[in-house]
C-alpha positions as CSV (number, residue, x, y, z in Angstrom):
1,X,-8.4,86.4,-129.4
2,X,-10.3,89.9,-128.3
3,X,-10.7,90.2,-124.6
4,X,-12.6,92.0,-122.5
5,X,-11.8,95.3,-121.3
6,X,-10.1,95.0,-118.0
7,X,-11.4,98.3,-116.0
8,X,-8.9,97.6,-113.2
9,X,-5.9,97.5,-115.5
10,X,-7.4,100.9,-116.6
11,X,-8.0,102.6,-113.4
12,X,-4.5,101.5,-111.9
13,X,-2.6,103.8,-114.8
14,X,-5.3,106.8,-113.8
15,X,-3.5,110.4,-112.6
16,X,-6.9,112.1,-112.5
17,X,-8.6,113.3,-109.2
18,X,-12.3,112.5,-110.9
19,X,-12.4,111.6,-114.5
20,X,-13.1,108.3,-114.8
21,X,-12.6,106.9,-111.2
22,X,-16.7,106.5,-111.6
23,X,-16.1,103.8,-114.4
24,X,-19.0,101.9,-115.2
25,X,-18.5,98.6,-117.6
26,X,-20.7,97.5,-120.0
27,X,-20.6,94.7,-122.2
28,X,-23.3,95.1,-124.5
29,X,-25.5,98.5,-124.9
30,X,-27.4,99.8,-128.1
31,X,-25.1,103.0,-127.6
32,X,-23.6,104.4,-124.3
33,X,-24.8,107.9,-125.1
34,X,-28.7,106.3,-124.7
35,X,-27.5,104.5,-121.9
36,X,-26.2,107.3,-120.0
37,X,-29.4,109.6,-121.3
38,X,-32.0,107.2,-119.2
39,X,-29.6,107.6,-116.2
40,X,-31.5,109.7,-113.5
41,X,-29.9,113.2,-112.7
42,X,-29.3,112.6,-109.1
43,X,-27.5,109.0,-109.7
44,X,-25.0,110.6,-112.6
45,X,-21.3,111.6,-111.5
46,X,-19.3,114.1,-112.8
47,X,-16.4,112.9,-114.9
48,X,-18.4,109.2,-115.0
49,X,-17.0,106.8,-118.0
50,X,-19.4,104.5,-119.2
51,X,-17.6,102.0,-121.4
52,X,-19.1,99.4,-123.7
53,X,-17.4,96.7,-125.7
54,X,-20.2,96.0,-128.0
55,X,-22.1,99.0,-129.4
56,X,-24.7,97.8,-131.3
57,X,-26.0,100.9,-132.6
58,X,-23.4,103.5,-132.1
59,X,-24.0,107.2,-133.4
60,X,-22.3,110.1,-135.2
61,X,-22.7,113.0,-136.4
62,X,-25.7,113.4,-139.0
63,X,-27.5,110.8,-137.4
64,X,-24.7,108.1,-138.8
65,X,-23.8,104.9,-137.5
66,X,-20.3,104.2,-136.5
67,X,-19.0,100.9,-137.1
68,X,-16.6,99.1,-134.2
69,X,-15.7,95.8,-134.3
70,X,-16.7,94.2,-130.6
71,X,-13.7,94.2,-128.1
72,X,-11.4,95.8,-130.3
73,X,-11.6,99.3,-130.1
74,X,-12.7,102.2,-127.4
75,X,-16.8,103.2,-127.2
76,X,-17.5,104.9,-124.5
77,X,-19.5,108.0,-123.1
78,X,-18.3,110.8,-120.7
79,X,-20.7,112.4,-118.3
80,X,-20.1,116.4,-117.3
81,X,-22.4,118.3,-115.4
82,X,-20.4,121.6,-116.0
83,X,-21.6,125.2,-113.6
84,X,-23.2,126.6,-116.8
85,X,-24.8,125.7,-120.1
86,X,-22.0,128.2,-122.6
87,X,-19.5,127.4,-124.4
88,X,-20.5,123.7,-124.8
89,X,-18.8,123.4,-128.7
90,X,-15.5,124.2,-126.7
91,X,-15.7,121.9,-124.3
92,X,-16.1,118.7,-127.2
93,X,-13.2,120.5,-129.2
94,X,-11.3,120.7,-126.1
95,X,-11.7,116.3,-125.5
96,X,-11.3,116.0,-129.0
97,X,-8.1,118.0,-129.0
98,X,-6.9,115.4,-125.5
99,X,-7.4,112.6,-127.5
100,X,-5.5,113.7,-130.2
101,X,-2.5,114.2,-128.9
102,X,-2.8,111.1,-126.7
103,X,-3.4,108.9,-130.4
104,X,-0.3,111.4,-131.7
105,X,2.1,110.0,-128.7
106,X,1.3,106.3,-129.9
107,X,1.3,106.3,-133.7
108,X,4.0,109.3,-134.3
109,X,1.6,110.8,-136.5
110,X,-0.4,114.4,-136.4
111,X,-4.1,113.6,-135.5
112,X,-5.9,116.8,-136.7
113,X,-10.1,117.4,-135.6
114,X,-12.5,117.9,-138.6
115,X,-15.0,120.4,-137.7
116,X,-17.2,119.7,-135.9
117,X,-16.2,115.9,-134.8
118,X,-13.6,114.1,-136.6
119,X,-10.5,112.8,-135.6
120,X,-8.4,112.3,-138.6
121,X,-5.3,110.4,-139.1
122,X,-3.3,110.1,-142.3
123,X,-6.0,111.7,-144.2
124,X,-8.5,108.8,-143.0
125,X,-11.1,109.3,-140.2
126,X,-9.3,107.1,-136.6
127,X,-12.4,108.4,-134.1
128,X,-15.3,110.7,-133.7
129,X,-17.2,112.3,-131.0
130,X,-20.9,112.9,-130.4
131,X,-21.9,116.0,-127.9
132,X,-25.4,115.8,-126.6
133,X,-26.8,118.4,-123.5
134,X,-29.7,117.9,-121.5
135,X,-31.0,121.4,-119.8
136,X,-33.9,121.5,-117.5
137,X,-35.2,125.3,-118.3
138,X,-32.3,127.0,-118.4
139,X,-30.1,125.1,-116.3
140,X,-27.6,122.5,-117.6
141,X,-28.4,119.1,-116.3
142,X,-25.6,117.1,-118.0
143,X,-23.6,117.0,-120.8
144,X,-22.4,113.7,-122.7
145,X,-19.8,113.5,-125.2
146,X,-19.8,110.0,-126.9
147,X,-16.1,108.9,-128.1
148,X,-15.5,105.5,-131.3
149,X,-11.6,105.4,-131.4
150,X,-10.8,102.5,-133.9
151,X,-7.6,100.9,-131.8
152,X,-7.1,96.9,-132.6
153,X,-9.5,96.6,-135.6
154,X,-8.5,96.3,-139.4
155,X,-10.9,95.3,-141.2
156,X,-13.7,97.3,-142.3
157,X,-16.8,97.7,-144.4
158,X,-16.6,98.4,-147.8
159,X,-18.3,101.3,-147.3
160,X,-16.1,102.6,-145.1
161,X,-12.3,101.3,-145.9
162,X,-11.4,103.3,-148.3
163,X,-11.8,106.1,-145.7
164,X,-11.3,104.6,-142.3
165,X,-8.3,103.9,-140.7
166,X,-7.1,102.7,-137.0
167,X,-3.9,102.8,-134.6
168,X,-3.2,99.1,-135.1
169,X,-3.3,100.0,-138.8
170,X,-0.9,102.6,-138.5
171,X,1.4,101.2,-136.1
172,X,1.2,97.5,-136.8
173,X,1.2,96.6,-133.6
174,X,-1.5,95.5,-130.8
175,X,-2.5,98.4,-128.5
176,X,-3.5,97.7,-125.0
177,X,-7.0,99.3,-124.3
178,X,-6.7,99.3,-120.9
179,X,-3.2,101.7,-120.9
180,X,-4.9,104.1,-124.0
181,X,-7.9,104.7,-122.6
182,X,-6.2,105.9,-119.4
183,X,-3.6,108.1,-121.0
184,X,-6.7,109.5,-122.6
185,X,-8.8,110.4,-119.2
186,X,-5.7,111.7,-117.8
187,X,-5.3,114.0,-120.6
188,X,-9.0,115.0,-120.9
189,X,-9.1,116.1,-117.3
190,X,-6.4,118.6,-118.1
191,X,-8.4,119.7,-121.4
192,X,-11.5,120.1,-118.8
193,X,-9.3,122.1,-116.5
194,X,-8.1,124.4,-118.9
195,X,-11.6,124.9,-120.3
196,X,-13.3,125.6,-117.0
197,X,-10.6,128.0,-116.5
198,X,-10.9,130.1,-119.9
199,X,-7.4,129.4,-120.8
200,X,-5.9,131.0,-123.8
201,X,-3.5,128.4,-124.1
202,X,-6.3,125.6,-124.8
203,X,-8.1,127.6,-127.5
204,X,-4.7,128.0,-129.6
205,X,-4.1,124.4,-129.3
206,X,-7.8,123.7,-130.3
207,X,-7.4,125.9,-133.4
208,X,-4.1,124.8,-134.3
209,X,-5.4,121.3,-134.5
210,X,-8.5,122.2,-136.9
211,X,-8.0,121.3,-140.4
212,X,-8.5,124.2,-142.8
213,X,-7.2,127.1,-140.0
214,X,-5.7,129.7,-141.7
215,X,-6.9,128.3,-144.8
216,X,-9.7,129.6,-147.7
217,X,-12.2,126.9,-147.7
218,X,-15.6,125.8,-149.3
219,X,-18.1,125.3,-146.6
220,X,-21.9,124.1,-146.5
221,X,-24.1,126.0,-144.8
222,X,-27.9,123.6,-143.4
223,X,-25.8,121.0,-146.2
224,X,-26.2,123.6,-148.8
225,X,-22.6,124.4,-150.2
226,X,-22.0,127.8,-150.6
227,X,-20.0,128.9,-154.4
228,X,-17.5,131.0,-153.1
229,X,-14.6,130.7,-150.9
230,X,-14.2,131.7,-147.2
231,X,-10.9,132.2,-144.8
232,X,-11.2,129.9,-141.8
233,X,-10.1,132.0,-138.9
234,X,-11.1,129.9,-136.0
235,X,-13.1,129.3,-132.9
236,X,-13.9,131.6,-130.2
237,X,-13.7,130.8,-126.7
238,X,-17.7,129.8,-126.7
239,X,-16.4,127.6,-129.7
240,X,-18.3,130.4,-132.6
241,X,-16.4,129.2,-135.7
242,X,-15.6,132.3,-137.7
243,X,-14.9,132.7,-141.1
244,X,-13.9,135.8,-143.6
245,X,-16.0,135.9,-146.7
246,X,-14.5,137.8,-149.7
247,X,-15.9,141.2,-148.9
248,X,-13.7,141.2,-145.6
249,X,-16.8,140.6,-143.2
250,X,-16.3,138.1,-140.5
251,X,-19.5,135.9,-140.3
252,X,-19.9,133.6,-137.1
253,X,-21.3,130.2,-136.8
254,X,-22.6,128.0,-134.8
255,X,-21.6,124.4,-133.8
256,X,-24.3,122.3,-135.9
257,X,-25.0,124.6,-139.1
258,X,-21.8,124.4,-140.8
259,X,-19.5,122.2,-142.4
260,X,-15.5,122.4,-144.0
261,X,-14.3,121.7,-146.9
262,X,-10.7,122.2,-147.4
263,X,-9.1,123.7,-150.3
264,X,-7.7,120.7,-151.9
265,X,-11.3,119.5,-152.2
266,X,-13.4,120.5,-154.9
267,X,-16.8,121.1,-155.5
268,X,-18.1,117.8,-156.4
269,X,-16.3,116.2,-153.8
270,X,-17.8,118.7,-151.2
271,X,-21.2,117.9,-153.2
272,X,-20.6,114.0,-153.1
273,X,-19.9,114.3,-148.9
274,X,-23.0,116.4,-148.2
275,X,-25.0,113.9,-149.8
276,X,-23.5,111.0,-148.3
């Protein structure tokens, strides 16, 4: 039988100095990324964790739902209130890049990110992120990243299955929550470290860890796929994704207009994504 998620257990296995030792548990929320939105400026923590175990209407990318089985798997939001407002596309690479080496030390398997949000295991999606930033003017007032890591479910829709997988499926064996999810912070506030900090080292590990790097790709451009092909050189340190079309000119994107497709997919599978 699913439990509930035991915060204590969680914050007794936390090395971090402020990620998550505001840890707020919820039951039941709509999504924690609305939850945390309505939170007023002066009453939200840096680092904060706002955990749910039933996410009634949880969001990804594109406006898409993301299924989770209740008290099975991780839903939770993470509150920064960085010094400025830039390289924001970094900073959700550089979580998504923590947590996949934390799901890599559990299931002995590469976890590589999907641009812009995907965690992807075994060729099947295991998590997602969802970045959202609030500015007052100019000024950043907070910035959210929403994390779904499928953990202890196995069963999904059939919409989903064929596509989906989690660590439980992979490994076979129960995973405690509680342990996972504070590997996780304690590898995130590293991430954030290196990030505040401009390290070098952090953007080679993001771009290392982005399927299609190196590669010539199809992308979509406002989900309209572009015919020819284009060399995925990586992100810059504001988190630009850059790509070499065939005339040798580097063209620079940013975070929301574009998406990847590998080479090993073709057209009409790019075609049959987009309009999914």
């Amino acid at each position: 039988m699913a439990n509930n998620f035991n915060v204590e257990k969680c914050k007794n296995r936390l090395l971090t100095t402020w990620v998550g030792t505001d840890f707020n548990y919820i039951e039941q929320t709509a999504s924690t990324n609305s939850f945390v939105k309505a939170i007023p400026s002066d009453e939200l923590i840096h680092g904060a964790v706002y955990l749910a175990d039933i996410q009634k209407n949880g969001r990804g990318q594109y406006e898409r739902t993301w299924e989770a089985a209740p008290f099975l798997n991780l839903t939770f939001t993470l509150s920064f209130k960085p010094p400025g407002g830039d390289r924001l596309p970094l900073l959700s690479l550089s979580v998504a890049t923590a947590i996949s080496k934390v799901v890599e030390a559990y299931t002995n398997e590469p976890v590589r990110l999907k641009w812009p949000n995907d965690l992807i295991c075994k060729e099947k999606k295991i998590g997602g992120l969802l970045t959202e930033a609030a500015f007052y003017g100019s000024k950043i007032d907070r910035v959210l990243i929403g994390i779904g890591l499928n953990v202890n479910q196995v069963v999904f829709s059939k919409e989903i299955d064929d596509k989906t997988t989690s660590m439980k499926t992979i490994t076979r064996c129960n995973i405690s929550r509680e342990q996972l999810l504070a590997a996780i912070l304690n590898e995130i506030e590293l991430s954030y470290h290196k990030w505040h900090l401009n390290n070098l080292e952090l953007l080679r590990e993001v771009n290392n860890k982005l399927i299609g790097y190196g590669d010539w790709v199809k992308i979509s451009i406002y989900d309209e796929l572009k015919p020819d092909l284009y060399k995925f050189i990586g992100v810059t340190e504001k988190g630009e994704l850059l790509m070499l079309n065939g005339q040798m000119d580097v063209n620079k994107f940013c975070y929301e207009q574009i998406r990847i497709f590998p080479g090993s997919q073709n057209v009409s599978k790019a075609s049959r994504e987009l309009s999914a």
